[in-house]
PyMOL CGO cylinders between C-alpha atoms (Angstrom):
from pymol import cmd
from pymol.cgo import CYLINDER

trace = [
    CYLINDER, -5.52, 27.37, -6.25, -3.84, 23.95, -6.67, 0.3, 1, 1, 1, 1, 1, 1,
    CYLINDER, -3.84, 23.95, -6.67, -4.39, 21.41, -4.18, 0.3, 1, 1, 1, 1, 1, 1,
    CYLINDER, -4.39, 21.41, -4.18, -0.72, 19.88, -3.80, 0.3, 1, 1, 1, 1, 1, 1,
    CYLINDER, -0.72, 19.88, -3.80, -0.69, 16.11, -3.49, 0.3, 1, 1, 1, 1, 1, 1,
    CYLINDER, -0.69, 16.11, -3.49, 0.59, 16.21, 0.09, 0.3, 1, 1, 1, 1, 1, 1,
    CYLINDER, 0.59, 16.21, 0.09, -2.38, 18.12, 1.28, 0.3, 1, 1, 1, 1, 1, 1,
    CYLINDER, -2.38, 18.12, 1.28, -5.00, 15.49, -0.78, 0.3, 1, 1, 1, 1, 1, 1,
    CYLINDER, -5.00, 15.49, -0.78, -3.12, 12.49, 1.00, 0.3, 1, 1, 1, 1, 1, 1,
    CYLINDER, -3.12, 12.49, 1.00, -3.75, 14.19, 4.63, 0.3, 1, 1, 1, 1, 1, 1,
    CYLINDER, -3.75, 14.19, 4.63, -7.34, 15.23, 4.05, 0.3, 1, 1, 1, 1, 1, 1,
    CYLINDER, -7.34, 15.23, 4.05, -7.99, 11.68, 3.36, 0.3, 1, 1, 1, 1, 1, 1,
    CYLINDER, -7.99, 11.68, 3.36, -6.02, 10.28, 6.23, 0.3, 1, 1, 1, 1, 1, 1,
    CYLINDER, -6.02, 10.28, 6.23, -7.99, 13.29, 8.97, 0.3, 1, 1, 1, 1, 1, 1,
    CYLINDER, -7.99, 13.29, 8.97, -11.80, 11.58, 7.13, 0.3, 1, 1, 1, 1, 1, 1,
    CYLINDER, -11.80, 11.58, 7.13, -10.32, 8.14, 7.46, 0.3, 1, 1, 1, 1, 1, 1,
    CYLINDER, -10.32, 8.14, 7.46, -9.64, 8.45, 10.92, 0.3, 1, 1, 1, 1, 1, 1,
    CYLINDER, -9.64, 8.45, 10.92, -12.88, 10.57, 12.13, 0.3, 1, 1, 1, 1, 1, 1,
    CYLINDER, -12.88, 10.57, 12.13, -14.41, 7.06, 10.57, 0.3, 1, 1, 1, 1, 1, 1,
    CYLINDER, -14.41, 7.06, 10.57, -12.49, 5.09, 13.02, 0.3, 1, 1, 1, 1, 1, 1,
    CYLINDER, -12.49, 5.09, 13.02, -9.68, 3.64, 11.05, 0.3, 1, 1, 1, 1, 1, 1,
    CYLINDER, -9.68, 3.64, 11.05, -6.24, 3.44, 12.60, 0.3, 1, 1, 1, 1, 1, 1,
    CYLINDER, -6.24, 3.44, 12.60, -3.48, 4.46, 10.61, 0.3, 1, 1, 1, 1, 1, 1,
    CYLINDER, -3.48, 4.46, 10.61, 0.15, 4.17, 11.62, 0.3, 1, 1, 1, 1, 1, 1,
    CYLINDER, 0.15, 4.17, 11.62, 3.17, 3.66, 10.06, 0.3, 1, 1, 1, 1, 1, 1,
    CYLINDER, 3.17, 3.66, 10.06, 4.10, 0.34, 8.88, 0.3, 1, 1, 1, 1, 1, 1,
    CYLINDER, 4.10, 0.34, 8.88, 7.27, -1.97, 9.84, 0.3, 1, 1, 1, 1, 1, 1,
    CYLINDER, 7.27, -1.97, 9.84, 8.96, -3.29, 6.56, 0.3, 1, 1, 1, 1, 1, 1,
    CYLINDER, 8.96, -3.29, 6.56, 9.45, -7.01, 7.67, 0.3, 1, 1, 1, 1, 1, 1,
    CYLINDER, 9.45, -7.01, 7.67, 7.75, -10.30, 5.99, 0.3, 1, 1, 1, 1, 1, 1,
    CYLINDER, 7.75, -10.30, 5.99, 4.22, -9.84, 7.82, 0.3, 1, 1, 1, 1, 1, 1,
    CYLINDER, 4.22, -9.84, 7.82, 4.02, -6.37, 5.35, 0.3, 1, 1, 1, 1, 1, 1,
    CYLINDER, 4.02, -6.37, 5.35, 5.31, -8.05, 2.69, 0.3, 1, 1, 1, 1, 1, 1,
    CYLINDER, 5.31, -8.05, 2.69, 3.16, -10.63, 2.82, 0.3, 1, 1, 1, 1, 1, 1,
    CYLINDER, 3.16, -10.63, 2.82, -0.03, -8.70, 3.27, 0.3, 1, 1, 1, 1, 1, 1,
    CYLINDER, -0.03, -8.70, 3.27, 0.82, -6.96, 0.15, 0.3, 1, 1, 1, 1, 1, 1,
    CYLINDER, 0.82, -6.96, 0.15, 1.46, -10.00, -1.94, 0.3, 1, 1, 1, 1, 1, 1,
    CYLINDER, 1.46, -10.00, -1.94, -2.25, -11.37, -0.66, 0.3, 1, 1, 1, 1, 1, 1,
    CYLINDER, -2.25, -11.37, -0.66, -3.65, -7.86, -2.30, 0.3, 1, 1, 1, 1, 1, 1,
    CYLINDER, -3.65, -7.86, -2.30, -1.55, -8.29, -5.43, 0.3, 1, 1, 1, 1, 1, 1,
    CYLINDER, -1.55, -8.29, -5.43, -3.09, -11.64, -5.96, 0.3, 1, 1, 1, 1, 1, 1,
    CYLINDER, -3.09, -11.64, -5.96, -6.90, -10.78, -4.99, 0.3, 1, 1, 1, 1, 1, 1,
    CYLINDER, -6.90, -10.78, -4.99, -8.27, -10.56, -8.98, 0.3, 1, 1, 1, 1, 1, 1,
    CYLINDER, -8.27, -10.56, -8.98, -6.51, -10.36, -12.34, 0.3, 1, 1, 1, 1, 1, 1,
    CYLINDER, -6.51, -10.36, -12.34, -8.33, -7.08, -13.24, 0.3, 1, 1, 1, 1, 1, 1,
    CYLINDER, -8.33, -7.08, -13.24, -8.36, -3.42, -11.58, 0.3, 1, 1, 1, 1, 1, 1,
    CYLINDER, -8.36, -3.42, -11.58, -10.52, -1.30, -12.88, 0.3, 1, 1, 1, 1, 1, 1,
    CYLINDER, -10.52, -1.30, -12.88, -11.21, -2.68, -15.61, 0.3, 1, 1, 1, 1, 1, 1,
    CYLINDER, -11.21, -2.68, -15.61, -7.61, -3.46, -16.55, 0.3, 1, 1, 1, 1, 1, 1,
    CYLINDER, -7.61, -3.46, -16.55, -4.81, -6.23, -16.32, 0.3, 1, 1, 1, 1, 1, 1,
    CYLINDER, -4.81, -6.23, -16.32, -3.48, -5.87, -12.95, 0.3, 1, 1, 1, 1, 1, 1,
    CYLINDER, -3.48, -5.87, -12.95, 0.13, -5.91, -13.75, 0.3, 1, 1, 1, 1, 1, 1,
    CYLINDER, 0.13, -5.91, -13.75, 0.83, -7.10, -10.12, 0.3, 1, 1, 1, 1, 1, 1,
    CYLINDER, 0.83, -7.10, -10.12, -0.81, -10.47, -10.07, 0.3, 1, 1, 1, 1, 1, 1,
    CYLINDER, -0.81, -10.47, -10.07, 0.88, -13.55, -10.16, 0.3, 1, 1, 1, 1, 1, 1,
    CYLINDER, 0.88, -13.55, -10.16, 3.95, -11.51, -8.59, 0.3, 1, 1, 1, 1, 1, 1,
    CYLINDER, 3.95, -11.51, -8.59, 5.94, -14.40, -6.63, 0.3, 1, 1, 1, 1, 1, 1,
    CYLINDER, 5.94, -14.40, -6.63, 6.11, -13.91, -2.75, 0.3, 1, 1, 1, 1, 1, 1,
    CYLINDER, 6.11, -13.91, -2.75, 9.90, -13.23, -2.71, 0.3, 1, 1, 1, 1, 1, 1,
    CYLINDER, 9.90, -13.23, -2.71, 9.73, -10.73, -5.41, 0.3, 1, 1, 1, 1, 1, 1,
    CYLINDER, 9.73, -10.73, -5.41, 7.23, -8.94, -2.80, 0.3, 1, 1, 1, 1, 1, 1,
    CYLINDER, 7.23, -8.94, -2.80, 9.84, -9.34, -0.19, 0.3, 1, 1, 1, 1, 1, 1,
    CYLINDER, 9.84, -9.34, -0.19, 12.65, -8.69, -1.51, 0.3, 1, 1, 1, 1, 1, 1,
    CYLINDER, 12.65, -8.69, -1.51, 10.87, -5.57, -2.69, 0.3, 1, 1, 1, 1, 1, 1,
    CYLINDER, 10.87, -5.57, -2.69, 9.76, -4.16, 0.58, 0.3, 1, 1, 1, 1, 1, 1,
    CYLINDER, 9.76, -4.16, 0.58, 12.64, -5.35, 2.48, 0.3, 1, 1, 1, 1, 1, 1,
    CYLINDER, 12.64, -5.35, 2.48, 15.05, -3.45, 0.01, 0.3, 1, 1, 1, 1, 1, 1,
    CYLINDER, 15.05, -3.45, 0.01, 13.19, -0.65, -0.09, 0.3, 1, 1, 1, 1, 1, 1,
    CYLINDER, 13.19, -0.65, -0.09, 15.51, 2.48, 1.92, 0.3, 1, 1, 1, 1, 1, 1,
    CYLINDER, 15.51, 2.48, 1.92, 13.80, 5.20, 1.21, 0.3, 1, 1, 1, 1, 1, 1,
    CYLINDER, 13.80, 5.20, 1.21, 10.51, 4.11, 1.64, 0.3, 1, 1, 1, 1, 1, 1,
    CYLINDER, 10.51, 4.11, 1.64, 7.61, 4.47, 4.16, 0.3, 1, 1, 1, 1, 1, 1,
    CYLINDER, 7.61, 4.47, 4.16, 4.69, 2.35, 4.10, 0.3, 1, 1, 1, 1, 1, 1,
    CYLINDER, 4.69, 2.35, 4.10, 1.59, 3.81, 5.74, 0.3, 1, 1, 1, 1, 1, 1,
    CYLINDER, 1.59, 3.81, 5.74, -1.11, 0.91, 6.96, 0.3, 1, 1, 1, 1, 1, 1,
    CYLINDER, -1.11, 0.91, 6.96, -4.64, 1.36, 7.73, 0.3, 1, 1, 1, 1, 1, 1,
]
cmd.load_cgo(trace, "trace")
C-alpha cells in the first residue's frame, strides 16, 4: 500500500509532539514573515546545493506570505 502524503505529514506531526514540540497554526503577519526570511538567509548551501532562497530581500518574504490566500503555514 501507498502511504499518501497527508498521512506522512501527520505521523510526523503525532512523533513531534509526543517529543514535546508545540505545533499550531501560524498567523500570516510580518513576525512569520520575518522568521522565515532569518531561515532563508542561515547558509548559502542546503544539502549540498545552492539554496535558491538566500539573499531573498525581506519584502519579497513579506509580500510573499502576506499575499498568500490559500495558504496555511503550520509552526513548530
Amino acid at each position: 500500500m501507498v502511504e499518501k502524503y497527508w498521512e506522512k505529514t501527520r505521523n510526523i506531526v503525532r512523533k513531534a509532539e509526543k517529543s514535546g514540540i508545540k505545533i499550531e497554526i501560524a498567523e500570516q503577519n510580518e513576525k512569520l514573515a520575518e522568521g522565515i526570511w532569518k531561515i532563508y538567509n542561515e547558509t548559502t548551501i542546503r544539502e549540498k546545493r545552492a539554496f535558491p532562497h538566500y539573499g531573498t530581500p525581506l519584502n519579497a518574504v513579506k509580500e510573499g506570505v502576506l499575499s498568500s490566500q490559500n495558504c496555511t503555514f503550520i509552526g513548530a
